[in-house]
PDB file of N, CA, C and O in Angstrom, chain B, residues numbered from 101:
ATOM      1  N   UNK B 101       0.843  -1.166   0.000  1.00  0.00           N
ATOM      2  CA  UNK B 101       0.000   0.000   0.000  1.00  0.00           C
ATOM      3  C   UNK B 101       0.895   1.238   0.000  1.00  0.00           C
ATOM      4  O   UNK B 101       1.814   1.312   0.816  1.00  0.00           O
ATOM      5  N   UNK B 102       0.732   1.928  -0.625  1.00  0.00           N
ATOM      6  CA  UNK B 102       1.295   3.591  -1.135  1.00  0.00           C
ATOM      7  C   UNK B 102       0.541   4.554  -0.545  1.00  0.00           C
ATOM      8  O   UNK B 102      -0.472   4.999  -1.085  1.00  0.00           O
ATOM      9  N   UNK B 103       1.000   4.974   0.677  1.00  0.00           N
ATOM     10  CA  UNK B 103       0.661   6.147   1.551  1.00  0.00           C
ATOM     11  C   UNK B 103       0.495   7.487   1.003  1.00  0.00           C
ATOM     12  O   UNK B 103       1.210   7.378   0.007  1.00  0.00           O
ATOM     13  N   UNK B 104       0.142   8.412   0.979  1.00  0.00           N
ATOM     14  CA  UNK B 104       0.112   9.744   0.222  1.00  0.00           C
ATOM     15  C   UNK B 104       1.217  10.467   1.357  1.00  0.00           C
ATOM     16  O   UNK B 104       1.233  10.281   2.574  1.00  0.00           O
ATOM     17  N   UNK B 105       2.406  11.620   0.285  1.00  0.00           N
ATOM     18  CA  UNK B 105       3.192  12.035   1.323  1.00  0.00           C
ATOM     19  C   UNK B 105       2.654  13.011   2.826  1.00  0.00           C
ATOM     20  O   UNK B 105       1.533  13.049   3.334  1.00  0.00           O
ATOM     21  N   UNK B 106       3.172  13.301   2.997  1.00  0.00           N
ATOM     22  CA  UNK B 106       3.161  13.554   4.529  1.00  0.00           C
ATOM     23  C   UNK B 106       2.410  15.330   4.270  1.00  0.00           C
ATOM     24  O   UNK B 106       3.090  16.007   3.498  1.00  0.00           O
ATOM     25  N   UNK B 107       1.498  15.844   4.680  1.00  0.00           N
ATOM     26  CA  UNK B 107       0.655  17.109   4.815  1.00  0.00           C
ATOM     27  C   UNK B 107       2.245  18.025   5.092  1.00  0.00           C
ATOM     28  O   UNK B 107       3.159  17.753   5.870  1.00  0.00           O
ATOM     29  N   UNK B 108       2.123  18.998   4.263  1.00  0.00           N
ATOM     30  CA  UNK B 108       3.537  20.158   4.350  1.00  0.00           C
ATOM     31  C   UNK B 108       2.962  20.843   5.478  1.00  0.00           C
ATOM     32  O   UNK B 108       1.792  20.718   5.838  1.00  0.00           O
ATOM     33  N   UNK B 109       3.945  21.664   6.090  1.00  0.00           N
ATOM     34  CA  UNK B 109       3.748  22.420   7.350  1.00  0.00           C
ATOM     35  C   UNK B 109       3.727  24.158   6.769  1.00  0.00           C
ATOM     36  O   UNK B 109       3.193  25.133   7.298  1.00  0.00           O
ATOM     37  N   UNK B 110       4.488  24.067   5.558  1.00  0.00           N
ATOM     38  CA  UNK B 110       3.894  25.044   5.263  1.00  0.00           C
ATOM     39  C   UNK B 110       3.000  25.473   3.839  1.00  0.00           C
ATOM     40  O   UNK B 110       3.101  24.749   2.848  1.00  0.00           O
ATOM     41  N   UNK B 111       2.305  26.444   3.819  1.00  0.00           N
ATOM     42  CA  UNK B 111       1.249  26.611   2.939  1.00  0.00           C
ATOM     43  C   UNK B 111       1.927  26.490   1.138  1.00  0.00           C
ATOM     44  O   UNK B 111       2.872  27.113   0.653  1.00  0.00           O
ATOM     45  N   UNK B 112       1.016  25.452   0.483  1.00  0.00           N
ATOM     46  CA  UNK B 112       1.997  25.692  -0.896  1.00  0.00           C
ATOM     47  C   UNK B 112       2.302  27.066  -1.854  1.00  0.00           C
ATOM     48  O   UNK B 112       3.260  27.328  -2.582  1.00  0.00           O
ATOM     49  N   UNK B 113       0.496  28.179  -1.385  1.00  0.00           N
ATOM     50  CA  UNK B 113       0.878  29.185  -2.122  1.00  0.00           C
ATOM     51  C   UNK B 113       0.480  30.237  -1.416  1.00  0.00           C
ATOM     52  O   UNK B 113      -0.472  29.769  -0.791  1.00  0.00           O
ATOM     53  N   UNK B 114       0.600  31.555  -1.046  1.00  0.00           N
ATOM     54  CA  UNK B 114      -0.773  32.194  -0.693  1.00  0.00           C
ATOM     55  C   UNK B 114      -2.166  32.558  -1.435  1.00  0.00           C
ATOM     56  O   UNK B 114      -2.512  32.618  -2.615  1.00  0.00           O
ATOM     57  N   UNK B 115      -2.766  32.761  -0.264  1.00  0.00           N
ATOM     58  CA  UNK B 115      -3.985  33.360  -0.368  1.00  0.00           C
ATOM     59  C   UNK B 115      -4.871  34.227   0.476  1.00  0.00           C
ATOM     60  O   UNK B 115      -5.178  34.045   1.654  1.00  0.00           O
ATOM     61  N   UNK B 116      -5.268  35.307  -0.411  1.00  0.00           N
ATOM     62  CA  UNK B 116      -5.882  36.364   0.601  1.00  0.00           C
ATOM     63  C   UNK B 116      -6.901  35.803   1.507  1.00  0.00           C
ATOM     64  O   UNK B 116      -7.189  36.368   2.562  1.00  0.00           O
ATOM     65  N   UNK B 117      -7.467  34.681   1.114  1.00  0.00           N
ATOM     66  CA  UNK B 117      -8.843  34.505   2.276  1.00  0.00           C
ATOM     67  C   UNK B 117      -8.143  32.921   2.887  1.00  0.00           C
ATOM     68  O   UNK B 117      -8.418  32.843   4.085  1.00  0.00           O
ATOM     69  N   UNK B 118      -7.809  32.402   2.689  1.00  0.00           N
ATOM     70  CA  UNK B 118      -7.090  31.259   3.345  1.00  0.00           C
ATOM     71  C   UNK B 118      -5.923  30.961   3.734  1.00  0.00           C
ATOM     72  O   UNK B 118      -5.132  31.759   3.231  1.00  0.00           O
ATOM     73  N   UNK B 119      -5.344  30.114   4.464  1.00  0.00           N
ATOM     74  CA  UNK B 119      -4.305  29.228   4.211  1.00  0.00           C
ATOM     75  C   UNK B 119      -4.181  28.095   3.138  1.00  0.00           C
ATOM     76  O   UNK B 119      -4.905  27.192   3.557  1.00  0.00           O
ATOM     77  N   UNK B 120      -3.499  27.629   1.722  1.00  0.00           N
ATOM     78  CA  UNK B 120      -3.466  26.509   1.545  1.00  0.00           C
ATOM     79  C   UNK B 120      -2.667  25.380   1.714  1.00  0.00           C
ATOM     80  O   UNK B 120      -1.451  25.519   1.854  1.00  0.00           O
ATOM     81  N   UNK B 121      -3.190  24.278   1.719  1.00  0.00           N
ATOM     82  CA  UNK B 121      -2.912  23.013   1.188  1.00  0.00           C
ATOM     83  C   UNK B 121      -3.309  22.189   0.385  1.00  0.00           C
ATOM     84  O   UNK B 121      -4.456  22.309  -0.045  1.00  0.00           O
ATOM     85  N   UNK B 122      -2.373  20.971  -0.110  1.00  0.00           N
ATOM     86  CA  UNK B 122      -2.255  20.490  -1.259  1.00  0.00           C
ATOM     87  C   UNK B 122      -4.147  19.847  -1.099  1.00  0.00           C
ATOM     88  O   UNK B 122      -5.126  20.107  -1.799  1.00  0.00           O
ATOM     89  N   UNK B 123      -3.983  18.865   0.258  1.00  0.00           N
ATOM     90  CA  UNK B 123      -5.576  18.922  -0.081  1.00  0.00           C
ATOM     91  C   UNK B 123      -5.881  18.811   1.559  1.00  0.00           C
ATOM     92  O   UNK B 123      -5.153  18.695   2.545  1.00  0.00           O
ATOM     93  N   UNK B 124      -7.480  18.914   1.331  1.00  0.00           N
ATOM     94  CA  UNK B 124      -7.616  18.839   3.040  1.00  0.00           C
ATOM     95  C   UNK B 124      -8.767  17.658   3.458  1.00  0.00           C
ATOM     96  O   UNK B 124      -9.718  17.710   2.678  1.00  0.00           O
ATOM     97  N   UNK B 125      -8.894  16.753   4.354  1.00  0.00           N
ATOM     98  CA  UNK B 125      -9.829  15.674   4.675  1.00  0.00           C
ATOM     99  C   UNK B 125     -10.521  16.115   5.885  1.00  0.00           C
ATOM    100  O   UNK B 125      -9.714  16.603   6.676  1.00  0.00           O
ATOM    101  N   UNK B 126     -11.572  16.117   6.260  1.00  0.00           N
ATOM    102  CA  UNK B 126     -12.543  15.887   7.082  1.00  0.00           C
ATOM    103  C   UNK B 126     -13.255  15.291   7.248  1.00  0.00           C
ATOM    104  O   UNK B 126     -13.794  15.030   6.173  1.00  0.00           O
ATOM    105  N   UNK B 127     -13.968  14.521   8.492  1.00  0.00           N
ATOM    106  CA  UNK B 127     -14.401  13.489   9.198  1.00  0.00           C
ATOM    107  C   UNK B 127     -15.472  14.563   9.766  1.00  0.00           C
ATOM    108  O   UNK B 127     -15.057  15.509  10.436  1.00  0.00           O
ATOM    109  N   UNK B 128     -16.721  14.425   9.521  1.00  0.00           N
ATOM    110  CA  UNK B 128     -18.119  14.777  10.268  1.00  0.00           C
ATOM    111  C   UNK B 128     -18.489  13.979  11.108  1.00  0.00           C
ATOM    112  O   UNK B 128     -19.027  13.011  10.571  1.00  0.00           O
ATOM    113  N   UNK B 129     -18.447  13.894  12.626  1.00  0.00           N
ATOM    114  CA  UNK B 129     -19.157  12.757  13.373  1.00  0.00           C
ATOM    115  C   UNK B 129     -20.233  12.673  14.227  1.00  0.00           C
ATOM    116  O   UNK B 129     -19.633  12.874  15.283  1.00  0.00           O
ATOM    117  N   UNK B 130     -21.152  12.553  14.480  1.00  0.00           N
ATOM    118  CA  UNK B 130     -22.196  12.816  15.226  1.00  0.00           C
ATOM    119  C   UNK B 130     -21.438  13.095  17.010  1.00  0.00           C
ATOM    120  O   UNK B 130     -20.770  12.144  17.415  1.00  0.00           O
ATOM    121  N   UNK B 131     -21.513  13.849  17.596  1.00  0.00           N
ATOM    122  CA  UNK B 131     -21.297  14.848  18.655  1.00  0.00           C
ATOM    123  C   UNK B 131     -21.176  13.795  19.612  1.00  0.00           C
ATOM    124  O   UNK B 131     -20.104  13.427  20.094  1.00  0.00           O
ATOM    125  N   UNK B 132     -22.741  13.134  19.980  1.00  0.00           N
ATOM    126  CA  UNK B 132     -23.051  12.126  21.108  1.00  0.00           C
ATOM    127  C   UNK B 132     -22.476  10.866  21.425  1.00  0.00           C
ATOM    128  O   UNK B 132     -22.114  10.485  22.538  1.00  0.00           O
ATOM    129  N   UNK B 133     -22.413  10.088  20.056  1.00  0.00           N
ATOM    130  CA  UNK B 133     -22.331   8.648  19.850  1.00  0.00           C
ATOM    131  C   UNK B 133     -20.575   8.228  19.080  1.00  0.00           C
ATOM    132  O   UNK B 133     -19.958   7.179  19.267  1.00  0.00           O
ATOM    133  N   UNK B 134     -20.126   9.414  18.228  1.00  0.00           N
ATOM    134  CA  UNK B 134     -18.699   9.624  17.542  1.00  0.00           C
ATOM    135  C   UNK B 134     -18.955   8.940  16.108  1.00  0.00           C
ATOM    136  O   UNK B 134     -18.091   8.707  15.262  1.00  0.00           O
ATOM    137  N   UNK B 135     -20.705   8.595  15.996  1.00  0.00           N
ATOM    138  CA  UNK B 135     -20.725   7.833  14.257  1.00  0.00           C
ATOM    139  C   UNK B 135     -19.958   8.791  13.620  1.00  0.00           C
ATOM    140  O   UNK B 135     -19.564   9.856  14.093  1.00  0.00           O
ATOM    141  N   UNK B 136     -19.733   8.240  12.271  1.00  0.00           N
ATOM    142  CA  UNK B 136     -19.145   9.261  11.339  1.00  0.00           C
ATOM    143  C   UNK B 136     -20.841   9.321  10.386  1.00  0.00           C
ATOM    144  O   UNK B 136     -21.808   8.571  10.253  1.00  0.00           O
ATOM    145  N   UNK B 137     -20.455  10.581   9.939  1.00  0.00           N
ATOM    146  CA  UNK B 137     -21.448  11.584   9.450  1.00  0.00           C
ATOM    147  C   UNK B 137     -21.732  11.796   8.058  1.00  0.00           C
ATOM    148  O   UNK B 137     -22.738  11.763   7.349  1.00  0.00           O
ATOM    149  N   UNK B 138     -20.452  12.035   7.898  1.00  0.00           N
ATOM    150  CA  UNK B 138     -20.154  12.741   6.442  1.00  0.00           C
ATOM    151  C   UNK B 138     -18.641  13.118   6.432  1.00  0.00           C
ATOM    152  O   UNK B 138     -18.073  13.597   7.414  1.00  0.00           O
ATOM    153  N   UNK B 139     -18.191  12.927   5.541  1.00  0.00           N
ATOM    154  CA  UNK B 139     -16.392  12.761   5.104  1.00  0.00           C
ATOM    155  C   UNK B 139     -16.163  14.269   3.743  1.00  0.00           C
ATOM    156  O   UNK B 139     -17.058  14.589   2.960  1.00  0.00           O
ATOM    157  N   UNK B 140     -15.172  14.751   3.789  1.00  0.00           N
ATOM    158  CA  UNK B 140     -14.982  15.885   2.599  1.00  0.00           C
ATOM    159  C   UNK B 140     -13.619  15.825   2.166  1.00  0.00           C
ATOM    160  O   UNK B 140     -12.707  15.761   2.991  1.00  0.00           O
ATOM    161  N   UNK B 141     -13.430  15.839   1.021  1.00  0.00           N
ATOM    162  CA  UNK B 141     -11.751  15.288   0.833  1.00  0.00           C
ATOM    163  C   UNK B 141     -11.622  16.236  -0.400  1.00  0.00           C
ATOM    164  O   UNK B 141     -12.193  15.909  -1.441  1.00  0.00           O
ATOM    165  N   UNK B 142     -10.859  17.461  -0.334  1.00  0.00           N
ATOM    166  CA  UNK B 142     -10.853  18.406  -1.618  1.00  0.00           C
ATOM    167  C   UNK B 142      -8.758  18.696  -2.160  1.00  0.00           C
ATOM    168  O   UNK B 142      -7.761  19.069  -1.541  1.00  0.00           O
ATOM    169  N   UNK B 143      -8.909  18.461  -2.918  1.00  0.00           N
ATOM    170  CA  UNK B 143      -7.512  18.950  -3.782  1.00  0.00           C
ATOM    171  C   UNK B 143      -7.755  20.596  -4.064  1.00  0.00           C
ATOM    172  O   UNK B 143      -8.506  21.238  -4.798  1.00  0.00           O
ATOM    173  N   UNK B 144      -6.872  20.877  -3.233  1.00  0.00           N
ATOM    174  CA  UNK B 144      -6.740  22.843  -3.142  1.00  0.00           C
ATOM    175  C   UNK B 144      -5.475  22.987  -4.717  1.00  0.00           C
ATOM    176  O   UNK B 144      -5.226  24.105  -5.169  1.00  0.00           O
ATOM    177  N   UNK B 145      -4.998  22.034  -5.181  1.00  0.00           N
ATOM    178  CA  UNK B 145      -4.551  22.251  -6.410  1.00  0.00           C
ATOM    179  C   UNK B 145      -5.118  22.757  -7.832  1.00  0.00           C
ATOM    180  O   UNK B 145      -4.711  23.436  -8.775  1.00  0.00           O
ATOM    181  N   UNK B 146      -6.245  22.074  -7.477  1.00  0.00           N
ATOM    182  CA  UNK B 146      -7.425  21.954  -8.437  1.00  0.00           C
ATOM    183  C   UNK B 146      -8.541  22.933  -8.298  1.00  0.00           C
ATOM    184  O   UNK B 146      -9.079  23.643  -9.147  1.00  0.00           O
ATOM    185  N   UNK B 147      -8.753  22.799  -7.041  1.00  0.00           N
ATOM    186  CA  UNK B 147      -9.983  23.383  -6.030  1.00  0.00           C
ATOM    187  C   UNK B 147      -9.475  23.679  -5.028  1.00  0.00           C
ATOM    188  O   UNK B 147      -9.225  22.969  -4.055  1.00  0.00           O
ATOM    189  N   UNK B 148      -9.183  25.340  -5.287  1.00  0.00           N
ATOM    190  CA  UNK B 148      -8.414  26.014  -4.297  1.00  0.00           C
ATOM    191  C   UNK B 148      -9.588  26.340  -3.365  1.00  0.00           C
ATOM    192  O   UNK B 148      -9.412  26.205  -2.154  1.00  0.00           O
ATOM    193  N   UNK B 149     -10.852  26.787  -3.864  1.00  0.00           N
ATOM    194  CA  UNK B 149     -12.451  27.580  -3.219  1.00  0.00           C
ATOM    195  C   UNK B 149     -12.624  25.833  -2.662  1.00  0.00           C
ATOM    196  O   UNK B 149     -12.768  26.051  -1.459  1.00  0.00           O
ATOM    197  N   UNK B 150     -12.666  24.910  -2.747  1.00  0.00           N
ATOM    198  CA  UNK B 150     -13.500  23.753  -2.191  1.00  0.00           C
ATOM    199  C   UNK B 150     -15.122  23.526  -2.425  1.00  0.00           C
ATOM    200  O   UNK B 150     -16.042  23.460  -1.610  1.00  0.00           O
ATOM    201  N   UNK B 151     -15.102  23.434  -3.854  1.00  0.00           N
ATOM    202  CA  UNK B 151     -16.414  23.292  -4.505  1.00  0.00           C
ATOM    203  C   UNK B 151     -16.779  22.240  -4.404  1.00  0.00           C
ATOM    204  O   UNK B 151     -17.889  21.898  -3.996  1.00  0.00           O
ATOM    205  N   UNK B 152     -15.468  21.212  -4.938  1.00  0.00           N
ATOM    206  CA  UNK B 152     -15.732  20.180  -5.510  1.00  0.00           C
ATOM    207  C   UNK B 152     -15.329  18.831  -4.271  1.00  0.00           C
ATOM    208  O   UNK B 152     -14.223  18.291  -4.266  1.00  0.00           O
ATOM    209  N   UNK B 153     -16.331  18.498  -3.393  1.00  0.00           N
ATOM    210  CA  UNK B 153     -15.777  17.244  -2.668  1.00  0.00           C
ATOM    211  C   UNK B 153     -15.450  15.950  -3.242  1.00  0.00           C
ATOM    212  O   UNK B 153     -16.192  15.385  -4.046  1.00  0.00           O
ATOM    213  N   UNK B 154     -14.567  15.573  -2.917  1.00  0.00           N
ATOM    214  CA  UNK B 154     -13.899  14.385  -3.960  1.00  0.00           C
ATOM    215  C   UNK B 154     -13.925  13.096  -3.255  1.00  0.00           C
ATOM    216  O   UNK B 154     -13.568  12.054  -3.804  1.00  0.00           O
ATOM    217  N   UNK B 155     -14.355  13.160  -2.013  1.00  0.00           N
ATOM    218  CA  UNK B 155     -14.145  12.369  -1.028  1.00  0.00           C
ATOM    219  C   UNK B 155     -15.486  10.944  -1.637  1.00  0.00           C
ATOM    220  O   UNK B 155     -15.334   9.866  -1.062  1.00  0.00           O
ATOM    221  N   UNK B 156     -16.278  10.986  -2.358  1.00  0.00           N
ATOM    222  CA  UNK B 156     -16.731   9.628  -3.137  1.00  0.00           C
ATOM    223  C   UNK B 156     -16.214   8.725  -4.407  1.00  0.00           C
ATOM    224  O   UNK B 156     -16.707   7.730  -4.938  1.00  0.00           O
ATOM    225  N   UNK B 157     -15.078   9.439  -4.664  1.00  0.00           N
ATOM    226  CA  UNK B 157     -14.376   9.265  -6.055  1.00  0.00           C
ATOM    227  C   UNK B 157     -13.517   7.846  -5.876  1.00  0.00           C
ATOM    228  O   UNK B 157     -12.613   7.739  -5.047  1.00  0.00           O
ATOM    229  N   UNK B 158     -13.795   7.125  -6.479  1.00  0.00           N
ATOM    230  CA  UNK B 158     -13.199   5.646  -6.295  1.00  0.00           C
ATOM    231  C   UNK B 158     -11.648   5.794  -6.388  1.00  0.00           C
ATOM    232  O   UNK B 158     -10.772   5.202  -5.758  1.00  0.00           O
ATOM    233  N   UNK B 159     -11.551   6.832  -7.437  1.00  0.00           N
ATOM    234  CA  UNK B 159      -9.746   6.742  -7.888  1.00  0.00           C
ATOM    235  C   UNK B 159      -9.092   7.993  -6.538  1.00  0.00           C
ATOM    236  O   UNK B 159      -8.105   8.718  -6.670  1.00  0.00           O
ATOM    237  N   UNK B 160      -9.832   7.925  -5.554  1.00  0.00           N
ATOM    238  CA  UNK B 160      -9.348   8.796  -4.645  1.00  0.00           C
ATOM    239  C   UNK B 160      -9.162   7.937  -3.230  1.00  0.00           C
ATOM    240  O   UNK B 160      -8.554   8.344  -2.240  1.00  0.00           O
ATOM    241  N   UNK B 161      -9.945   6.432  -3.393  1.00  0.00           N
ATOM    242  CA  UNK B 161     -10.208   5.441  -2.324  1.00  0.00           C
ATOM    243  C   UNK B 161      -9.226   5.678  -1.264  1.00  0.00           C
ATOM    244  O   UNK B 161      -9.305   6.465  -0.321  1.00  0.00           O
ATOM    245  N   UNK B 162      -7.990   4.609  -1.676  1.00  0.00           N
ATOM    246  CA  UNK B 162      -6.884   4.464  -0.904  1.00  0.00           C
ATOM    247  C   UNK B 162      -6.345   5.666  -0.053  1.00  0.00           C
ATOM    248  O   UNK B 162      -5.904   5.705   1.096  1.00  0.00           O
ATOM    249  N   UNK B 163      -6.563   6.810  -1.180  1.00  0.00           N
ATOM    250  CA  UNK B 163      -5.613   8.412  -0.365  1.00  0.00           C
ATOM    251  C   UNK B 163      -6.752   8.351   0.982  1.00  0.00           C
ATOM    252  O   UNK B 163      -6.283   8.180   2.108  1.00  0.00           O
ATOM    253  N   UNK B 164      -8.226   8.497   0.806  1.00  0.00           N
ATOM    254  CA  UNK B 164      -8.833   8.649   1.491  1.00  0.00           C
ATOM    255  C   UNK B 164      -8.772   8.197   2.567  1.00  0.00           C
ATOM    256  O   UNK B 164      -8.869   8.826   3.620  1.00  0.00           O
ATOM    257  N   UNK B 165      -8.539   6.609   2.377  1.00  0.00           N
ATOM    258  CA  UNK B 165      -8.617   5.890   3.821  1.00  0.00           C
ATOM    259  C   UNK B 165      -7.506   5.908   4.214  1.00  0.00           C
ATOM    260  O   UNK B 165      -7.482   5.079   5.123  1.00  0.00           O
ATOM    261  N   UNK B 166      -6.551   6.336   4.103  1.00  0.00           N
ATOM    262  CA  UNK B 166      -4.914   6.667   4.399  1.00  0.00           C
ATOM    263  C   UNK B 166      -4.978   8.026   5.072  1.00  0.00           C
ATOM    264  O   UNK B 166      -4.326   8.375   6.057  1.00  0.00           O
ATOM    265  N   UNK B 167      -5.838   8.719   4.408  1.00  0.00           N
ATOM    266  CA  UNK B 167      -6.129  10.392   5.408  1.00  0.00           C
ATOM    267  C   UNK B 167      -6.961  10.105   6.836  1.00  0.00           C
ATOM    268  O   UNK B 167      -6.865  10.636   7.942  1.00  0.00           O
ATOM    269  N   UNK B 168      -7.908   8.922   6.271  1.00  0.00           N
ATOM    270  CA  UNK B 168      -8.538   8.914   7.375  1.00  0.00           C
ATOM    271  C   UNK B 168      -7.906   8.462   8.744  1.00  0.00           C
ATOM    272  O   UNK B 168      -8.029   8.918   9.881  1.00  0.00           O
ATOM    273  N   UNK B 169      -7.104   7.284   8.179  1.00  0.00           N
ATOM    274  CA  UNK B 169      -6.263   6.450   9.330  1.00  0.00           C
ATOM    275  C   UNK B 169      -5.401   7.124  10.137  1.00  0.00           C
ATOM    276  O   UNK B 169      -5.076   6.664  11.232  1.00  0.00           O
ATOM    277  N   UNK B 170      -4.750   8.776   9.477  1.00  0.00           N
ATOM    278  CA  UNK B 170      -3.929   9.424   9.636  1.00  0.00           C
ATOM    279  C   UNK B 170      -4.945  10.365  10.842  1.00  0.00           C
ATOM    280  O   UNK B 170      -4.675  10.519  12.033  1.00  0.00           O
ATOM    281  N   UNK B 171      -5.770  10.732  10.333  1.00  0.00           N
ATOM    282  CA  UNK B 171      -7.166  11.587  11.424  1.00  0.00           C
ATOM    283  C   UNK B 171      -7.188  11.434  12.469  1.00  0.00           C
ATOM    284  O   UNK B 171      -6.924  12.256  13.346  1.00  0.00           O
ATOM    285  N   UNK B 172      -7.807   9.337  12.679  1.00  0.00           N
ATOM    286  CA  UNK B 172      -8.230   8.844  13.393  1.00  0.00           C
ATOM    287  C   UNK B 172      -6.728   8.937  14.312  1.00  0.00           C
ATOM    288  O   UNK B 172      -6.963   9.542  15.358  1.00  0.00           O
ATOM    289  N   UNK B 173      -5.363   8.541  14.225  1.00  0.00           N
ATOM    290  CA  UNK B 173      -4.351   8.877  14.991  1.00  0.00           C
ATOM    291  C   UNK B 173      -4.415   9.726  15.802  1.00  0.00           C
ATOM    292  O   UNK B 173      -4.611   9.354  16.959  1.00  0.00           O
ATOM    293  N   UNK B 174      -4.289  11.077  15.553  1.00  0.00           N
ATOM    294  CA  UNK B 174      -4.257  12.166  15.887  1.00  0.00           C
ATOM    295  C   UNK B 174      -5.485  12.113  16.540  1.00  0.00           C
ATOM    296  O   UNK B 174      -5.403  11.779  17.722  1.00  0.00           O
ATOM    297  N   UNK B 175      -6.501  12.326  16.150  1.00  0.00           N
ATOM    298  CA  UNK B 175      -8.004  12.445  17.508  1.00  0.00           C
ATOM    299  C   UNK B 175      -9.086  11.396  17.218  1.00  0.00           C
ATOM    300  O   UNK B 175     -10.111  11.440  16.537  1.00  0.00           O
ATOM    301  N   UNK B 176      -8.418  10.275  18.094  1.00  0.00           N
ATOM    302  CA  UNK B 176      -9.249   9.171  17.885  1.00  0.00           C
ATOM    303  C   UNK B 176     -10.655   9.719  17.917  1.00  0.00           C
ATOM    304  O   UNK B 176     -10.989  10.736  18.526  1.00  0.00           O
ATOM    305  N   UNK B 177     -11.703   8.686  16.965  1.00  0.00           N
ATOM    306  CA  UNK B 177     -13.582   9.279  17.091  1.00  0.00           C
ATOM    307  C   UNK B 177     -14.004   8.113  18.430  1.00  0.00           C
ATOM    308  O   UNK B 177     -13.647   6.947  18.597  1.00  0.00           O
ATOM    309  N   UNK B 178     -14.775   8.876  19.129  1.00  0.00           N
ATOM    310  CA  UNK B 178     -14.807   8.361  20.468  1.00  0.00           C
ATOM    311  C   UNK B 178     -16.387   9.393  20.739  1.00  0.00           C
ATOM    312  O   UNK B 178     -16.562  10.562  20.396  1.00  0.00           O
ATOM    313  N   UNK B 179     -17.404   8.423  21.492  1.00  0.00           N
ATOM    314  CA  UNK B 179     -18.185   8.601  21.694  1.00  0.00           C
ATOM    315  C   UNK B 179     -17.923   9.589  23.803  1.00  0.00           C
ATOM    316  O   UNK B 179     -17.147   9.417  24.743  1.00  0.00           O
ATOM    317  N   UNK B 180     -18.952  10.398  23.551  1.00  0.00           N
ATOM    318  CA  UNK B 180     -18.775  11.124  24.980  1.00  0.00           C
ATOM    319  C   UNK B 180     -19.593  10.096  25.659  1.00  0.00           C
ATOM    320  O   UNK B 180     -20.518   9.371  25.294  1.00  0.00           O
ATOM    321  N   UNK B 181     -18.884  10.286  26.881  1.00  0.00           N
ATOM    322  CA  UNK B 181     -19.044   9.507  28.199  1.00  0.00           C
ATOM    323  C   UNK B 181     -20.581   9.847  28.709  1.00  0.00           C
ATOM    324  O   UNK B 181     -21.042  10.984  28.606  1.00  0.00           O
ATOM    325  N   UNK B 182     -21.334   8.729  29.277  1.00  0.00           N
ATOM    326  CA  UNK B 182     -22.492   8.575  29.491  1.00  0.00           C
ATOM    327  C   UNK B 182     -22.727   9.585  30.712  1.00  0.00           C
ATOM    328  O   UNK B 182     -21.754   9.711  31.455  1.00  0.00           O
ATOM    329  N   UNK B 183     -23.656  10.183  30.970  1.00  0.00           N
ATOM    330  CA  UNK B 183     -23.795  11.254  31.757  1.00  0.00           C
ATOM    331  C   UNK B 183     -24.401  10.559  33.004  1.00  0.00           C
ATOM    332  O   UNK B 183     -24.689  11.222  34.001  1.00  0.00           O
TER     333      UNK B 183
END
């Protein structure tokens, strides 16, 4: 399996209304329970504005679940503690 390289620390170009990167992934999860929700996976190369979510695109699979695995590291999805 072929990992996608490593997220740069710094921005590839500027921009007046953002920071960019090459691309960016997000994980939507329901608040209560930690389901996942909804996923957004955009190439700021292409789609600097983030029109276009790419995150259903088959030829994007692998990067995806490689971003995701990378996510889930960093802030495991974890349901809040029962009150």
């Amino acid at each position: 399996m072929v990992l996608p390289p490593p997220l740069p620390q710094t921005p590839t170009r500027p921009n007046p209304r953002k920071i960019q990167f090459p691309s960016s992934y997000t994980d939507w999860r329901e608040w209560h329970t930690g389901r996942l929700q909804a996923t957004e996976l955009y190439d700021h190369e292409r789609d600097p504005d983030e029109t276009i979510n790419r995150a259903a695109d088959p030829a994007l699979a692998a990067n995806r679940a490689a971003l995701a695995r990378r996510l889930a590291a960093q802030f495991p999805p974890r349901a809040l503690p029962p009150q």
